[in-house]
C-alpha positions in Angstrom: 0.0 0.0 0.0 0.3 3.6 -0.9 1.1 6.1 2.7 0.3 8.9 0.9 -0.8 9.8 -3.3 -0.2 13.1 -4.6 -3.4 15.5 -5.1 -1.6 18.1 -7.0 1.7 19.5 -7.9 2.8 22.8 -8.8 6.3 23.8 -10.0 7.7 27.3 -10.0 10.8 27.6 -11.6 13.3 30.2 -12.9 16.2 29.9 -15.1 18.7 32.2 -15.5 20.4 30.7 -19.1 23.6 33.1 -19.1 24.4 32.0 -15.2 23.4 28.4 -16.3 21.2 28.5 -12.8 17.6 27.4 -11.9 15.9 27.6 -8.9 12.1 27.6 -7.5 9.7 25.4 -5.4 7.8 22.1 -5.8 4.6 22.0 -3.7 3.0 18.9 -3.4 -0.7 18.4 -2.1 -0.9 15.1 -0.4 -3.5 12.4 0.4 -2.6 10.2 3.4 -3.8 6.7 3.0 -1.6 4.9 5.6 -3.0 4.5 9.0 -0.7 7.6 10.0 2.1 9.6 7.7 4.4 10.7 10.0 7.2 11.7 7.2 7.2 11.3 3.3 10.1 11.1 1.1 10.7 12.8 -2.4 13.5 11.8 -5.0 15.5 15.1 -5.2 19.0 14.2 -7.1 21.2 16.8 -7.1 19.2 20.0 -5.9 20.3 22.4 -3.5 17.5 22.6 -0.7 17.4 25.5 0.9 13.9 25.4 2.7 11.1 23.2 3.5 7.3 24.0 4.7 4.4 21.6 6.0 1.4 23.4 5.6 3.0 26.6 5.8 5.3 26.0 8.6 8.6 25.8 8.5 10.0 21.5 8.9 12.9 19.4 9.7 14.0 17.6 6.8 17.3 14.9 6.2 18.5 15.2 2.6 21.4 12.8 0.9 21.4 14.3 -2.0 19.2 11.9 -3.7 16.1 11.8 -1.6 15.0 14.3 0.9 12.5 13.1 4.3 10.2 15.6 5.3 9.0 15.2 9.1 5.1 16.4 9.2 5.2 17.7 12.5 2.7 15.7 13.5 0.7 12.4 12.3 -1.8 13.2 9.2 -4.2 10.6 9.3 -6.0 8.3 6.4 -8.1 10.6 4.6 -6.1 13.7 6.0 -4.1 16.0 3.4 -1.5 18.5 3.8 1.2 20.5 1.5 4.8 20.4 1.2 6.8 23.0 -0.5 10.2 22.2 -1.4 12.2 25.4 -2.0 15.5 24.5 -4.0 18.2 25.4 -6.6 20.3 23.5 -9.0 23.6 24.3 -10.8 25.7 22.5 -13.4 28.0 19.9 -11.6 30.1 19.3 -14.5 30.0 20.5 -18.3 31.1 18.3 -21.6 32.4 20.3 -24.2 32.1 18.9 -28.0 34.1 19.5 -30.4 32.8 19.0 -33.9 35.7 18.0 -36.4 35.5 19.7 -40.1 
């Protein structure tokens, strides 16, 4: 079984193309099916998190720089939702260069 199914996700992101930056926030509107949630877990490879929110209020979160756990606070139960905003950046780790020949 499922703990919790996404509702709805919204994505705000900028890029800055000359810096070869983006940054922005993922909110996700979750469903808990699971008796009680008490964290859920995102894949988020190689983004810089810089803030996370439960509902508005600020969370503790563990990152590994693959996936990051988001504590809820507090037990959401079956049927419950709630929103997790995910406030992050990312920047080129390394660049390939090609060279056409003539």
């Amino acid at each position: 079984d499922v703990p919790v199914t996404a509702r709805h996700l919204r994505l705000e992101l900028h890029l800055d193309l000359a810096g070869e930056r983006a940054w922005g926030a993922t909110t996700h509107s979750l469903l808990a099916h699971a008796a009680e949630v008490h964290e859920v877990t995102f894949d988020a490879i190689g983004l810089d998190i810089s803030r996370v929110t439960v509902d508005g209020r600020r969370a503790e979160h563990a990152y590994d720089g693959r996936k990051v756990t988001v504590s809820l606070r507090r037990p959401h139960l079956r049927g419950k939702g709630c929103t997790v905003r995910l406030e992050h950046s990312v920047t080129p780790r390394r660049r390939a260069v090609l060279y056409q020949s003539r």
